[in-house]
C-alpha positions, 0 to 999 in steps of 0.5 A: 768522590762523595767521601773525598768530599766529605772528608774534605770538608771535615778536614778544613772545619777543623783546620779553620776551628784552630786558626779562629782557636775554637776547638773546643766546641768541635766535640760538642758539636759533633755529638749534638749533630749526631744526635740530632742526624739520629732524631731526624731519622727515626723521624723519617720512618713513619712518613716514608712508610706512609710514601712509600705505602701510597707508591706501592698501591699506585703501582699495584693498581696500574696507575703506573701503566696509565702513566708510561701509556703518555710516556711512549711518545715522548720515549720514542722520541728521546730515544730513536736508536731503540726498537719500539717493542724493545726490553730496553723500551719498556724497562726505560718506560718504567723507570721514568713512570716511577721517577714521575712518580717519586717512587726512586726505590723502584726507579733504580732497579729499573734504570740498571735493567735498562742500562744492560739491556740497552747496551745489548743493542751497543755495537761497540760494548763498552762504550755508552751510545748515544740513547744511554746518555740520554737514559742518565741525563733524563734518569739524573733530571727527572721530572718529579710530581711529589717529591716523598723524600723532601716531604718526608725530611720537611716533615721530620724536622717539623716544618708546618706544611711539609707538602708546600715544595711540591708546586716548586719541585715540580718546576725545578725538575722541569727545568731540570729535565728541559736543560738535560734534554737540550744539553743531550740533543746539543752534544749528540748533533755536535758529536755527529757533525765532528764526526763527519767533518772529520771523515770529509777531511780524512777524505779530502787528505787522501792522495788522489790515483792518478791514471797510468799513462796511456790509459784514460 
């Protein structure tokens, strides 16, 4: 779907550059940005490392544990379909911790672990349960308190204070999180109560036995 995007995006630029008849400034263009896609990330490389290096002593030093020893609360709220002392339980922990903690390199191997493990309490495999949604709304719109990539993009295309997103990031990603979460419990309760309407009806549609004669 990404490629169909941009691929469809290339298509129009080049369609609306010929009807304004500016095609010539189409290759130069293209080089420029090519060049300038290639400063950017070279750009990137000391201040992710630099990101990243403070994300692997935070996870080296158990900070991460501190971090998913808050978390549980609210885990076994979110996901009440999941034993508490579950692999599921724990591998989710771990990818919201490092999700907080800007750490998306080590949040995606978790979140795939977690996916199988919760579909090994699925009872109709195949199917995405109720807790599973809540795992990719939550894991989609997390909650970042530093946002390293950002940073490290602002910094790359030399912006003065880089770190300035960071109060902003972190109430966007509350919002963000807040409406998943919301969206999650709404479509969830709405699922459950069709689901029940529905079997109330197919009961109600069931030809009531009569009693045979004589027989009270």
């Amino acid at each position: 779907m990404v490629n169909l995007l941009w691929a469809g995006m290339i298509v129009v630029s080049i369609i609306v550059a010929a009807v304004n008849g500016k095609m010539e400034t189409i290759t130069p263009l293209i080089f420029a940005s090519a060049e300038q896609a290639v400063n950017i990330s070279l750009g990137l490389i000391s201040i992710m490392v630099f990101w990243l290096g403070i994300m692997k002593i935070i996870e080296k030093s158990g900070f991460i544990h501190i971090v998913i020893f808050f978390l549980k609360p609210i885990a076994h709220w979110l996901f009440p379909g999941v034993p508490r002392n579950h692999q599921a339980m724990n591998v989710m922990l771990m990818n919201m911790g490092a999700n907080l903690l800007g750490m998306g390199n080590a949040a995606t191997p978790f979140g795939i672990k977690a996916m199988k493990e919760l579909d090994s309490l699925n009872n109709n495999p195949g199917e995405a349960t109720d807790d599973m949604c809540t795992f990719l709304a939550i894991n989609t719109a997390s909650l970042t308190l530093i946002p390293t990539t950002i940073i490290a993009i602002r910094a790359a295309t030399g912006a003065q204070n880089p770190a300035d997103v960071i109060g902003t990031t972190i109430a966007a990603t509350f919002c963000s999180a807040s409406v998943a979460i919301l969206s999650d419990r709404f479509f969830r309760y709405y699922h459950r109560y069709k689901k029940n309407k529905n079997k109330e009806e197919a009961l109600n549609c069931m030809p009531k036995r009569s009693n045979p004669v004589g027989k009270k």
